[in-house]
PAFI-109942 format. One record per atom (N, C-alpha, C): y, x, z; residue in one letter. Coordinates in steps of 0.05 Angstrom, whole numbers, padded with zeros to 5 digits, always signed. Atoms other than C-alpha are relative to their C-alpha. Example, Ala and Ser with C-alpha at 12.3 -4.5 7.8 and 13.67 -1.06 7.14 Angstrom:
REM PAFI-109942
-00024+00018+00000A
-00090+00246+00156A
+00024+00018+00000A
-00024-00016-00001S
-00021+00273+00143S
+00022-00015+00014S
END
This chain:
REM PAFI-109942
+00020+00002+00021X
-00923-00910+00310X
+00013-00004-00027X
-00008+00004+00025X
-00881-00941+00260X
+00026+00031-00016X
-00011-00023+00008X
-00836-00877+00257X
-00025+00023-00012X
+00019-00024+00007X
-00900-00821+00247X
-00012-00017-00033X
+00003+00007+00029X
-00918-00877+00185X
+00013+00005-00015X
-00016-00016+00013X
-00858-00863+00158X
+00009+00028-00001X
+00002-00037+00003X
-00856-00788+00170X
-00017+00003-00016X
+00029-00001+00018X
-00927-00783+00136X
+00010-00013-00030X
-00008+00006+00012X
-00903-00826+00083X
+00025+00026-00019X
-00018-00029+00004X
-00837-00777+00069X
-00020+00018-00012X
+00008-00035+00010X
-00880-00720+00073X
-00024-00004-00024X
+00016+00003+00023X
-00925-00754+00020X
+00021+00005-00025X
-00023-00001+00011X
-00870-00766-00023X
+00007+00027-00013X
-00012-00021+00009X
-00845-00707-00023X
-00022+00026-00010X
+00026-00020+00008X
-00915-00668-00029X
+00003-00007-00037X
+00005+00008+00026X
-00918-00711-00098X
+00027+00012-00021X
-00028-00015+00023X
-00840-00692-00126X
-00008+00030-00006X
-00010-00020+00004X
-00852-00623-00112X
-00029+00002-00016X
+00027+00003+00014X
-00933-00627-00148X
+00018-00004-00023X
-00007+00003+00019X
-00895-00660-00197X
+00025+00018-00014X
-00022-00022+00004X
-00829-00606-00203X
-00028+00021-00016X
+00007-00029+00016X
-00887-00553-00220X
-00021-00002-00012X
+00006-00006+00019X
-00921-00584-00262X
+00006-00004-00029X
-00020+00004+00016X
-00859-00603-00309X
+00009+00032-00009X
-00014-00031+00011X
-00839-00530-00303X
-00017+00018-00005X
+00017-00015+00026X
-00903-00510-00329X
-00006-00014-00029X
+00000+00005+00030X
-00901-00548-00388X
+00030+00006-00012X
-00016-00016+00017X
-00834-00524-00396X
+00003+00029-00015X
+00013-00027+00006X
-00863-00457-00393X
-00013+00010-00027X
+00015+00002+00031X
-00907-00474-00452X
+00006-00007-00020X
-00008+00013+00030X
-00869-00504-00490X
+00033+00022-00002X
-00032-00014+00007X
-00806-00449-00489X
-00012+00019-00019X
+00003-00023+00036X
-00795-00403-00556X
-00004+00023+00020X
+00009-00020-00011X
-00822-00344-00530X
+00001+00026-00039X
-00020-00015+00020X
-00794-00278-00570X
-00011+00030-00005X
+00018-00027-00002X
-00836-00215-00585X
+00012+00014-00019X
-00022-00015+00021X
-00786-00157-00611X
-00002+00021+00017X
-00004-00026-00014X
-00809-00094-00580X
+00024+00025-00016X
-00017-00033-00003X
-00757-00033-00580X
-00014+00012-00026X
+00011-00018+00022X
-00773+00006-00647X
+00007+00021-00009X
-00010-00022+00009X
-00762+00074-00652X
-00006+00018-00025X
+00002-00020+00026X
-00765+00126-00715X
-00030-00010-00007X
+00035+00002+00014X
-00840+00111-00757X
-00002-00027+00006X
+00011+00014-00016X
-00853+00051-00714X
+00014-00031-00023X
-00006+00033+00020X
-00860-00022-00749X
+00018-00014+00012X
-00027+00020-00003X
-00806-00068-00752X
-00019-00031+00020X
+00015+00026-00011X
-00838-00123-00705X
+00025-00025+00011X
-00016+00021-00001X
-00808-00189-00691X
-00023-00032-00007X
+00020+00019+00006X
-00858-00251-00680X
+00014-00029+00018X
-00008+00019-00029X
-00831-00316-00644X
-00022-00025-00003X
+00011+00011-00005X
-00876-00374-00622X
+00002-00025-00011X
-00003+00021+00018X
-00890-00442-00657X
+00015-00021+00018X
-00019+00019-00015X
-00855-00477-00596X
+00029+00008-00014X
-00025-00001+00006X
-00794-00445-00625X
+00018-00036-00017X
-00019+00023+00008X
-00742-00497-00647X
+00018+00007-00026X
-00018-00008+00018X
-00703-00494-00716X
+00028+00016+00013X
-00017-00018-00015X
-00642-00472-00674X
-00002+00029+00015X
+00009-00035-00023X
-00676-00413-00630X
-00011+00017-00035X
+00011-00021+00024X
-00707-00388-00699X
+00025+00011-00020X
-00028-00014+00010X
-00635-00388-00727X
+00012+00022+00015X
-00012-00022-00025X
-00610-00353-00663X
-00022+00030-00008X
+00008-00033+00002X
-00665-00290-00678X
-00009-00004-00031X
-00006-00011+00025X
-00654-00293-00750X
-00007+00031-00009X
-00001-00021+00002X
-00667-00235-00786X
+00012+00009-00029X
-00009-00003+00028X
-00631-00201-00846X
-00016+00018-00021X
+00004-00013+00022X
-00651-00178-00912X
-00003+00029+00008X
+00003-00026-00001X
-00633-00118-00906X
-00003+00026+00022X
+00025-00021-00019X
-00665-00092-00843X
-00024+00003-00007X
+00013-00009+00011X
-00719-00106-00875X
-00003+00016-00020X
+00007-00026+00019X
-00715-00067-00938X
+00009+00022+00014X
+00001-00026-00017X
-00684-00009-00885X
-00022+00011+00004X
+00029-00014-00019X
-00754-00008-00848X
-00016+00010-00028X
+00028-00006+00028X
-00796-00010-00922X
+00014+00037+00005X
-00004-00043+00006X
-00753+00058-00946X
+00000+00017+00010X
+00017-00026-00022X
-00771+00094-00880X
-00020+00001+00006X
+00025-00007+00008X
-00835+00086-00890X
-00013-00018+00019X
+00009+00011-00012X
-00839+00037-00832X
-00018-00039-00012X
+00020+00032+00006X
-00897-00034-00829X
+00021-00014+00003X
-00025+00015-00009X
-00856-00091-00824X
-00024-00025+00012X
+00012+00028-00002X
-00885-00151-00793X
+00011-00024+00025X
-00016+00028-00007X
-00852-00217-00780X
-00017-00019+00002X
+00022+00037-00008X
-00885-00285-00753X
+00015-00017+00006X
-00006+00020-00008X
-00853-00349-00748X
+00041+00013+00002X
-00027-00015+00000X
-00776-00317-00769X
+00011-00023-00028X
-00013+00006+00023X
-00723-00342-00819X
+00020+00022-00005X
-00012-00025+00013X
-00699-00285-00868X
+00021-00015-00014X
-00025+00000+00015X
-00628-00286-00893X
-00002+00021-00022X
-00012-00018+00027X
-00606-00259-00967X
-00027+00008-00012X
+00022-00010+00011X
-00645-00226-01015X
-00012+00032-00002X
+00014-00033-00001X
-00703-00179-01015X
+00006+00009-00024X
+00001-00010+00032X
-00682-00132-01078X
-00017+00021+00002X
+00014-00032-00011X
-00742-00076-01081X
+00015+00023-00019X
-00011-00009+00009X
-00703-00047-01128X
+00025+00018+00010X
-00018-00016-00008X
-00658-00019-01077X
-00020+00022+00014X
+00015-00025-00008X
-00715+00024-01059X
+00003+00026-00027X
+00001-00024+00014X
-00712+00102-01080X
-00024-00002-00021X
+00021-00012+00029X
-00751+00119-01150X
-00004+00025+00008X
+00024-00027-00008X
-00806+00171-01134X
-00005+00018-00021X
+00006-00014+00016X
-00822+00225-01168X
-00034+00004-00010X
+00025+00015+00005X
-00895+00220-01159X
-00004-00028-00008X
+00012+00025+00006X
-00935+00176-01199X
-00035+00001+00007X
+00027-00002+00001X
-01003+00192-01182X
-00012-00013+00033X
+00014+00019-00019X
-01041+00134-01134X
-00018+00015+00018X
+00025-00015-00019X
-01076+00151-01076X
-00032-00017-00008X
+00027+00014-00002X
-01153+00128-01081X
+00001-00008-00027X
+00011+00015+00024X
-01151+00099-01153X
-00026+00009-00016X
+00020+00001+00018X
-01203+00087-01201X
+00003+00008-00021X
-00006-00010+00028X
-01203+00120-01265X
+00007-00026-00009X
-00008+00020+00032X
-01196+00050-01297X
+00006-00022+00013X
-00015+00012-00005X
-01153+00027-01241X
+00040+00015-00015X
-00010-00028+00013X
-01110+00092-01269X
+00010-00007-00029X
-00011-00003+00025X
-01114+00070-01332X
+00015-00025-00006X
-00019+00017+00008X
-01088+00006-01325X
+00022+00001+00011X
-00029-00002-00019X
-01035+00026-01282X
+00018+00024-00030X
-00015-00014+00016X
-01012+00071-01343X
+00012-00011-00020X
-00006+00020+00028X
-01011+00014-01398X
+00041-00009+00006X
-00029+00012-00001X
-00945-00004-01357X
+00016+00026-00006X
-00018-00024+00009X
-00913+00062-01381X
+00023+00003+00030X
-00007-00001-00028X
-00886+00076-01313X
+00025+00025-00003X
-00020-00023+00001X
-00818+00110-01316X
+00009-00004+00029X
-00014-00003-00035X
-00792+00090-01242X
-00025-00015+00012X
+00028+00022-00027X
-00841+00077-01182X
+00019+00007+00021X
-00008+00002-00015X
-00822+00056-01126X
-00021-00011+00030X
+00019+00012-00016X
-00866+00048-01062X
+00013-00005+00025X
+00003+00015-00027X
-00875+00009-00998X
-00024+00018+00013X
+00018-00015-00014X
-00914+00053-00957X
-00022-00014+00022X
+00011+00012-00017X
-00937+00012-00905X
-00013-00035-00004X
+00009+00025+00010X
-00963-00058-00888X
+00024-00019+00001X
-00019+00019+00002X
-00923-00120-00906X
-00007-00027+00015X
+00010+00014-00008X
-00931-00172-00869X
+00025-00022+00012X
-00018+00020-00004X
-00887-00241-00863X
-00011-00026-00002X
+00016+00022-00005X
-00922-00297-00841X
+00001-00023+00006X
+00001+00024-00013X
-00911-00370-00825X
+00037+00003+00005X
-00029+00000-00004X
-00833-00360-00837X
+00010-00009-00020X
-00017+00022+00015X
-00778-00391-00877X
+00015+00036-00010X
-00012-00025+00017X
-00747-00337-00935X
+00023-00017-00009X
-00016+00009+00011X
-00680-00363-00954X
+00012+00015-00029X
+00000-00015+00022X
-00662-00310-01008X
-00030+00003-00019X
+00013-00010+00022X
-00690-00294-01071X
-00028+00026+00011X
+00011-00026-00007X
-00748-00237-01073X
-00013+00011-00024X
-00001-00003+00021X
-00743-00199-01128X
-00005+00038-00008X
-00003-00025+00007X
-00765-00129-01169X
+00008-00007-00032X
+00004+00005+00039X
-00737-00129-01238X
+00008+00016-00022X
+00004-00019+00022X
-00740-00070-01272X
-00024+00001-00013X
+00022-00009+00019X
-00777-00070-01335X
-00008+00021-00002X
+00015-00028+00010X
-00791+00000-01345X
-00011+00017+00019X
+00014-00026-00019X
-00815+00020-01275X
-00019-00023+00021X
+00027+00011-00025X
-00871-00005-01213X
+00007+00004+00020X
-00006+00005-00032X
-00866-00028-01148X
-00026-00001+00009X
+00025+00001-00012X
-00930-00007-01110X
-00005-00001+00030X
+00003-00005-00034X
-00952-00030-01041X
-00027+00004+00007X
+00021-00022-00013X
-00996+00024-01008X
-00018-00013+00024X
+00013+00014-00020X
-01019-00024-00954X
+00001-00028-00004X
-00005+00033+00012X
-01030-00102-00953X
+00023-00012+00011X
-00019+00020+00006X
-00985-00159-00961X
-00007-00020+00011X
+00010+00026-00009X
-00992-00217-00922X
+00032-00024+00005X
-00017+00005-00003X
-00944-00269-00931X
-00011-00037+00002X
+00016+00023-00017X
-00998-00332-00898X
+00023-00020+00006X
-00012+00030-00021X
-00957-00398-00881X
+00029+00002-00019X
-00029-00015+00004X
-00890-00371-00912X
+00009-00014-00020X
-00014+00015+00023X
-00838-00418-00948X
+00014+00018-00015X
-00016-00018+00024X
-00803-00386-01005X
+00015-00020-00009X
-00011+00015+00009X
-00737-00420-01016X
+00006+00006-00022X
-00008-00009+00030X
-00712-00381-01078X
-00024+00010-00017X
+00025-00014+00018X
-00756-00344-01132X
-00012+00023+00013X
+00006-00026-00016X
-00797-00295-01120X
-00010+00005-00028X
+00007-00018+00025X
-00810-00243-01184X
-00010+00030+00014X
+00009-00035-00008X
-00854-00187-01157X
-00018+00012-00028X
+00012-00018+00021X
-00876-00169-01235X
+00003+00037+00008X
+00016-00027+00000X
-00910-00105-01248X
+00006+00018+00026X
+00001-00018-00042X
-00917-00086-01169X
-00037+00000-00009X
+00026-00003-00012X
-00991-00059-01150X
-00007+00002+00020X
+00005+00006-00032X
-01024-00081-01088X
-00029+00013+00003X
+00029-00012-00004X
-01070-00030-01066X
-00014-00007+00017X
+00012+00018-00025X
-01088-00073-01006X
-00006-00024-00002X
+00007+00030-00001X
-01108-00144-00991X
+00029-00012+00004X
-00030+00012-00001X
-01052-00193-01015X
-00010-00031+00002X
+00009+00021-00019X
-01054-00261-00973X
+00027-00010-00003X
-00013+00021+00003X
-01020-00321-01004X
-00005-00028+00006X
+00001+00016-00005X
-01055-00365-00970X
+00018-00030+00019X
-00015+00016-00010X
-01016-00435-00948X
+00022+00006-00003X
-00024-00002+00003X
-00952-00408-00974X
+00012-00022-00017X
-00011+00025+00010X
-00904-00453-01006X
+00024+00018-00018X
-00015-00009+00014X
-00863-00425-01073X
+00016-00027-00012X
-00016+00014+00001X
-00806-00470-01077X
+00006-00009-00029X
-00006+00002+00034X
-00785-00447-01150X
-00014+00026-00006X
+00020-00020+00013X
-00816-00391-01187X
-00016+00018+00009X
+00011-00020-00013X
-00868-00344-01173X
-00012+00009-00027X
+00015-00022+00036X
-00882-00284-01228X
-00012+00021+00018X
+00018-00033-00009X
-00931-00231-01209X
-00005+00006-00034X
+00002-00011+00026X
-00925-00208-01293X
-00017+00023+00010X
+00013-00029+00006X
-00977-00150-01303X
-00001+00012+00026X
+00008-00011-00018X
-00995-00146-01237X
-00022+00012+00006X
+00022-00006-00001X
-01051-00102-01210X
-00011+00002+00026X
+00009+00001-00030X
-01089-00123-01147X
-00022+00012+00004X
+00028-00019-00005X
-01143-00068-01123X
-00008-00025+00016X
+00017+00012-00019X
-01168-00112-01070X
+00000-00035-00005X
+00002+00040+00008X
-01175-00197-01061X
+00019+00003+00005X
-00031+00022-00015X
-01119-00243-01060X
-00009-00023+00005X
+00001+00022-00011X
-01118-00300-01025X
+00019-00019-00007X
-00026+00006+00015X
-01087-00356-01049X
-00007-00039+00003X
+00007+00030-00011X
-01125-00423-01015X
+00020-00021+00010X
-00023+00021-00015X
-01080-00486-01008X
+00030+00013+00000X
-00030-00008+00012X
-01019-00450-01037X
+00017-00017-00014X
-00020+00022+00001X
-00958-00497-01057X
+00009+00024-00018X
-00020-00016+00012X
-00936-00458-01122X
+00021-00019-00021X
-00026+00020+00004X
-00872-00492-01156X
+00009-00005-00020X
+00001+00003+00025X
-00842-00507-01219X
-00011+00022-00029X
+00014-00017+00019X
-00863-00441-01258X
-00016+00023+00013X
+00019-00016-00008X
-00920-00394-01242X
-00011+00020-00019X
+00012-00020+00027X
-00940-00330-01278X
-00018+00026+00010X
+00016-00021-00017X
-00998-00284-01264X
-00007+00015-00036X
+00013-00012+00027X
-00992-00259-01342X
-00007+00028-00009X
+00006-00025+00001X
-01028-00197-01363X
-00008+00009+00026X
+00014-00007-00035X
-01048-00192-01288X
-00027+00014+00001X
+00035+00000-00008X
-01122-00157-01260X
-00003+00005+00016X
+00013+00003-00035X
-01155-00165-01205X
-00025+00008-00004X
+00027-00015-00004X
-01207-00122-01186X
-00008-00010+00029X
+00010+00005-00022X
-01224-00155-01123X
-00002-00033-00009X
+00013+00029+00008X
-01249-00228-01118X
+00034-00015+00008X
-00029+00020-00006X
-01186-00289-01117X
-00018-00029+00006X
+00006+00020-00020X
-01199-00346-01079X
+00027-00018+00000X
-00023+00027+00002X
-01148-00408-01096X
-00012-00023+00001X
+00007+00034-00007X
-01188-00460-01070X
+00014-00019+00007X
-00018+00019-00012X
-01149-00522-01063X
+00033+00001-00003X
-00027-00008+00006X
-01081-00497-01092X
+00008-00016-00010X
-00024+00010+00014X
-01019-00534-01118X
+00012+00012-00020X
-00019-00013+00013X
-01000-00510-01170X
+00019-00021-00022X
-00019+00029+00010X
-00942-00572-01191X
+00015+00019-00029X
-00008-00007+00025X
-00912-00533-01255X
-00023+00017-00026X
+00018-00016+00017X
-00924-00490-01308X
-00023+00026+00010X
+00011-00024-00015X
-00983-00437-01291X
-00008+00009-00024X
+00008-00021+00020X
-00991-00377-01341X
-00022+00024+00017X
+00022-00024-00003X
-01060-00337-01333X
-00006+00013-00026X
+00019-00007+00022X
-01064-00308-01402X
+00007+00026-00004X
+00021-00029+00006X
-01097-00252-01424X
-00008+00027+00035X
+00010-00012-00023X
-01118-00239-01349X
-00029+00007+00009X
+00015-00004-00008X
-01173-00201-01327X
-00013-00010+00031X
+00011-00001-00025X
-01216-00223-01271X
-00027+00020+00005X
+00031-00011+00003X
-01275-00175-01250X
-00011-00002+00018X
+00022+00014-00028X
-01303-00205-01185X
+00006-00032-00005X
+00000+00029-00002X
-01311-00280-01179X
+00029-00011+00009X
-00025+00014-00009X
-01255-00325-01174X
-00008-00027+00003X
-00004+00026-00015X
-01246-00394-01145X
+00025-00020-00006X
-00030+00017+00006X
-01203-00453-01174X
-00012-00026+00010X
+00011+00028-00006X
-01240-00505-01140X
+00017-00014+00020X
-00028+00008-00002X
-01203-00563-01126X
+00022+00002+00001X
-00017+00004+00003X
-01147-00547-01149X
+00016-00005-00018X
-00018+00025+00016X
-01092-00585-01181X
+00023+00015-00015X
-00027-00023+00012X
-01047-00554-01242X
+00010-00030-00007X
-00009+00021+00006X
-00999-00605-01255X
+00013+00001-00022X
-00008+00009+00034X
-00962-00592-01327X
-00023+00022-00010X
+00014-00011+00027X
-00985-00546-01382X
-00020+00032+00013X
+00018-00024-00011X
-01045-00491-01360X
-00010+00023-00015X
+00015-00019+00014X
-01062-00429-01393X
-00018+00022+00010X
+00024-00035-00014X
-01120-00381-01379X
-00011+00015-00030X
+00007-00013+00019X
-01117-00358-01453X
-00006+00023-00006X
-00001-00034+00007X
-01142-00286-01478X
-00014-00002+00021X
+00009-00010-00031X
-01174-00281-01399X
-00025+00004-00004X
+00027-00013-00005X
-01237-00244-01386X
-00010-00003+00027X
+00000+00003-00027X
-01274-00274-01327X
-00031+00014+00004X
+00020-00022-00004X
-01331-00216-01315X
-00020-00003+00018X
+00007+00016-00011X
-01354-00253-01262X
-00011-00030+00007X
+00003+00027-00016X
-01376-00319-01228X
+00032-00020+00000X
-00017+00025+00003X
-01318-00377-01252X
+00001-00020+00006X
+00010+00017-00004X
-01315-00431-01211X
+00021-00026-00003X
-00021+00024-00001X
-01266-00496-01220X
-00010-00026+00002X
+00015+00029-00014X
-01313-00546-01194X
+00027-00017+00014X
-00025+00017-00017X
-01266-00609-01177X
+00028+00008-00003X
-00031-00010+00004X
-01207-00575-01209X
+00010-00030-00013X
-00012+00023+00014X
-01159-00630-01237X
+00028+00013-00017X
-00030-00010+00026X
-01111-00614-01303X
+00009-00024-00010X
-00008+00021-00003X
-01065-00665-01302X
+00016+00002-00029X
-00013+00001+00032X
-01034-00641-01374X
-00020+00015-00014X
+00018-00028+00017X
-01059-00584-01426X
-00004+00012+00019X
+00012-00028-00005X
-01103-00535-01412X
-00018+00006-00018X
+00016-00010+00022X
-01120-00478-01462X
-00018+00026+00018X
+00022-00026-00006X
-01174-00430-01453X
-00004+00012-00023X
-00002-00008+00024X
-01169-00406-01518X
-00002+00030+00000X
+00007-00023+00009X
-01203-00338-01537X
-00004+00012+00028X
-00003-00019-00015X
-01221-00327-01472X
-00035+00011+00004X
+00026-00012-00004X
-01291-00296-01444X
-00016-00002+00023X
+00014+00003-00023X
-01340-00316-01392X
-00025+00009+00006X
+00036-00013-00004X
-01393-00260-01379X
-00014-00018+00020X
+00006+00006-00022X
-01406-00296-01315X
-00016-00026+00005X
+00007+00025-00003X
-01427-00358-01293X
+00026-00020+00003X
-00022+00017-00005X
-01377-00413-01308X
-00003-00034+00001X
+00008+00022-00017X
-01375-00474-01266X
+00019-00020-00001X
-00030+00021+00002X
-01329-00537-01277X
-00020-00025+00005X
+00027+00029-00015X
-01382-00593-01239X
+00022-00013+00005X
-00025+00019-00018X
-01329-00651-01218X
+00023-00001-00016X
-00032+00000+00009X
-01267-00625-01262X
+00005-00014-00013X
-00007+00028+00008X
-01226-00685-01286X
+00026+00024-00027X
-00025-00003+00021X
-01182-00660-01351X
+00009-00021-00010X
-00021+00027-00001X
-01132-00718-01358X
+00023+00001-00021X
-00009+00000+00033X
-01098-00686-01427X
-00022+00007-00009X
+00025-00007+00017X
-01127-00649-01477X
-00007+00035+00009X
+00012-00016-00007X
-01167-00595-01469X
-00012+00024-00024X
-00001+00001+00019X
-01171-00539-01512X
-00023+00037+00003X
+00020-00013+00005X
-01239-00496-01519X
-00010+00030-00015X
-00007-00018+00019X
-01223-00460-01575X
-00013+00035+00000X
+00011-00024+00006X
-01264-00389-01594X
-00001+00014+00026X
+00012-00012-00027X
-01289-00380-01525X
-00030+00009+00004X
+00032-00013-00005X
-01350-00345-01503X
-00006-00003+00022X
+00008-00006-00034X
-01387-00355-01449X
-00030+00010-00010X
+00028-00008-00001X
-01447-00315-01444X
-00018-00005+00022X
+00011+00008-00007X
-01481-00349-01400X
+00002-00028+00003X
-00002+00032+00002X
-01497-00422-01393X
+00021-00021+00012X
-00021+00022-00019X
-01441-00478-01374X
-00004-00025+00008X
+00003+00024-00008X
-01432-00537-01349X
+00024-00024+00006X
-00024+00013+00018X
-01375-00569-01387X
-00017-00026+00007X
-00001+00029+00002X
-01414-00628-01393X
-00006-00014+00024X
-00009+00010-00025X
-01413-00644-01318X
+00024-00006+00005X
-00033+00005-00001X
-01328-00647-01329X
+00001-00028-00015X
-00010+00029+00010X
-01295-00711-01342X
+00019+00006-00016X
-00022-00004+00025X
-01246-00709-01409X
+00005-00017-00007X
-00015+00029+00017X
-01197-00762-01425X
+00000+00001-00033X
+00005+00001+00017X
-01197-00736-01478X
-00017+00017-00015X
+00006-00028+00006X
-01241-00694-01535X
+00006+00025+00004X
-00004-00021+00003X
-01243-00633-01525X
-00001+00023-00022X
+00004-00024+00028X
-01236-00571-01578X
-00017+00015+00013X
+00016-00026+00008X
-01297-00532-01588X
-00001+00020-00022X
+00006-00008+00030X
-01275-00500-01655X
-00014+00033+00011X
+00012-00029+00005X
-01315-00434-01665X
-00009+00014+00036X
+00010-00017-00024X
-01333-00430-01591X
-00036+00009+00006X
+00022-00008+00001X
-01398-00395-01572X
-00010-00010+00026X
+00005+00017-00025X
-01439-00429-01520X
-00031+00002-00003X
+00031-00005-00002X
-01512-00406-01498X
-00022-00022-00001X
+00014+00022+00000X
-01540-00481-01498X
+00003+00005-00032X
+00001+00004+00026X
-01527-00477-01579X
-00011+00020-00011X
+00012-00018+00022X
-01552-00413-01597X
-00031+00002+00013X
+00019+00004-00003X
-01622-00431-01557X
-00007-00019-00019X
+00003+00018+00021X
-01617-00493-01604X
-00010+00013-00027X
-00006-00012+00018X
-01602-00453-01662X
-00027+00026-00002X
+00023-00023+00004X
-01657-00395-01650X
-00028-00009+00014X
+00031+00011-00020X
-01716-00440-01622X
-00023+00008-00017X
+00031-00017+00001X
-01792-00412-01636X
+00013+00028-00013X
-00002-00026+00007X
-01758-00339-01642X
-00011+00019+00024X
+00001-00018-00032X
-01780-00317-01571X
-00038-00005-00005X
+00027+00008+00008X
-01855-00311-01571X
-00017-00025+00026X
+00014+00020-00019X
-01873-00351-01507X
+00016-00025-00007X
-00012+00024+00012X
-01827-00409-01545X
-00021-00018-00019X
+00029+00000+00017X
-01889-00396-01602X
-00021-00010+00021X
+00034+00004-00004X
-01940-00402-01555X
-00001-00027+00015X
-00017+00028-00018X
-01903-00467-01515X
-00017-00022-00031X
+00010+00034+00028X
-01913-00511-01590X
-00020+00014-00003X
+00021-00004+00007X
-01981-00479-01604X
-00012-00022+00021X
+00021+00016-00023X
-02008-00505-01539X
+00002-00022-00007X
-00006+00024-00005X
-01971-00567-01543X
-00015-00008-00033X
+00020+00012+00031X
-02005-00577-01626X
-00021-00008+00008X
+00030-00004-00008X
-02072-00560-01598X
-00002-00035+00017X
+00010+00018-00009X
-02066-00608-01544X
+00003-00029-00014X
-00008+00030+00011X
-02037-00667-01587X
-00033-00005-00020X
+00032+00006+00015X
-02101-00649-01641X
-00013-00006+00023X
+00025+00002-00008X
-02147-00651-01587X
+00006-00035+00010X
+00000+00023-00005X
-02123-00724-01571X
-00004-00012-00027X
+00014+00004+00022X
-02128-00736-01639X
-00025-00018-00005X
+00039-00003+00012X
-02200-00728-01644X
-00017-00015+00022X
+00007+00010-00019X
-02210-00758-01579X
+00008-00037-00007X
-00021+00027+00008X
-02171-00826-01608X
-00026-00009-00020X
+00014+00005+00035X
-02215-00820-01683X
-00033-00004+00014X
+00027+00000-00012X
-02288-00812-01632X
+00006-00025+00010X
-00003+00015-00021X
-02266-00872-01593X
-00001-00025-00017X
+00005+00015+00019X
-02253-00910-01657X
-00031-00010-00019X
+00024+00001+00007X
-02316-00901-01680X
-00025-00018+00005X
END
């Protein structure tokens, strides 16, 4: 008897190690870097995605370099990376200058602003770009003044640290460009950029200097909740669909000077933790700043908004400059009984005050 207890026993025992063996070596299962790099022949996208179990070490081990990627761009191949760390720098500038300049699909008066940049070298990305949730250790840079870097498909570069600068001035993104949750370490210039479609750009970490100057966006932008810890230059930028700066945080000096917002402006709960000028800029739209805390000075200056605001919902440490700005609450002020149902508003309201009047002087009586 006392032997088959201990047999039974044993074979419990051992039922439990080996229960427990598999289900150790399925969470090792789950938790191993797992490595997606199909075979890529001629046309075919550059793929390469590894898993968030990966480990700083395994993501070094499938590294990838610079310059496979710009290989795949100038053969016309997608590229798309997930969860990778890029060595050296992207230069687009080592891409071939085209002889064609004429855009597929544009707008006459996407056309014409793509001409203002006097376009002597273009250079295109044919395909989609896509680098997501990865670590860029090089620079990424186009920097010829006198020519355009245009990508024909979107840009997605979602989650993605940027340890050096990134200068993609006068590039055009004929696709959807997706900066959302990225992290710009030190500079980011998109100069005289032109985005056909939205950019995304929610809870973005941009870094000591930021420049979207002379920029337009013909698709809506969406920077809800952004960082932007340095300098940020928006001036003389077009917006012509709605944009979004709600809550978010510029931390030194802000400019959205010269800018035309054609649309719906919203910066509800934005916080400007130094200057910010708006100076000469234009708000066909509806412009919204409910919550926003300006914590310098604030500077108003020969702005238009043609439709009604709601400035005085913002908090200002200090005055603000209104010199020579135009503001639809002042010129109702300024033009009151010119509308005729304004006329017939104080008529009524005379009438009824006489008729109390007379009702007051009978009562006296």
């Amino acid at each position: 008897m006392w032997c088959d207890a201990l047999s039974r026993w044993g074979a419990c025992t051992l039922s439990l190690l080996l229960g427990w063996a598999v289900v150790v070596s399925a969470q090792d299962t789950d938790a191993a870097c797992t490595v997606e790099a199909p075979v890529s022949g001629k046309g075919e996208p550059l793929v390469k995605h590894l898993s968030p179990s990966c480990t700083p070490a395994e993501r070094e081990a499938h590294a990838i370099g610079s310059a496979v990627i710009m290989e795949a761009m100038a053969k016309g191949r997608a590229v798309d990376l997930v969860g990778v760390i890029v060595h050296s720098d992207l230069i687009f500038d080592s891409l071939d200058v085209q002889r064609t300049q004429q855009p597929k699909g544009f707008t006459p008066q996407s056309q014409a602003s793509l001409n203002q940049l006097n376009v002597e070298e273009l250079r295109l990305v044919h395909e989609a770009v896509t680098i997501r949730d990865s670590v860029v250790l090089g620079a990424v840079r186009h920097r010829s003044t006198k020519g355009t870097l245009r990508f024909e498909g979107p840009v997605d570069f979602h989650g993605t640290i940027f340890k050096d600068g990134v200068d993609l001035s006068r590039s055009v993104f004929q696709g959807i460009v997706e900066l959302s949750g990225a992290t710009f370490e030190k500079e980011a210039y998109f100069v005289q950029g032109q985005f056909t479609h939205s950019l995304g750009c929610k809870e973005t970490k941009f870094g000591p200097h930021t420049r979207f100057h002379r920029s337009t966006f013909r698709g809506p932008v969406d920077c809800a909740g952004a960082l932007l810890d340095g300098m940020a230059e928006f001036l003389e930028v077009s917006f012509e669909q709605p944009v979004t700066f709600k809550r978010a945080r510029f931390g030194l000096g802000t400019g959205f000077s010269g800018s035309r917002f054609k649309r719906q402006a919203i910066f509800e709960e934005a916080i400007f933790s130094r200057e910010a000028f708006f100076g000469f800029s234009v708000f066909e739209g509806e412009a919204s700043f409910a919550g926003a805390q300006f914590l310098g000075s604030a500077d108003f200056s020969d702005v238009e908004f043609k439709k009604p605001d709601d400035l005085a919902k913002a908090q200002f440490d200090q005055q603000p400059l209104f010199s020579r700005t135009k503001r639809i609450a002042q010129d109702k002020a300024a033009n009151f009984l010119k509308s005729p149902a304004e006329q017939y508003a104080l008529t009524l309201l005379l009438l009824l005050m006489a008729a109390m009047l007379v009702v007051y002087a009978l009562k006296m009586k």
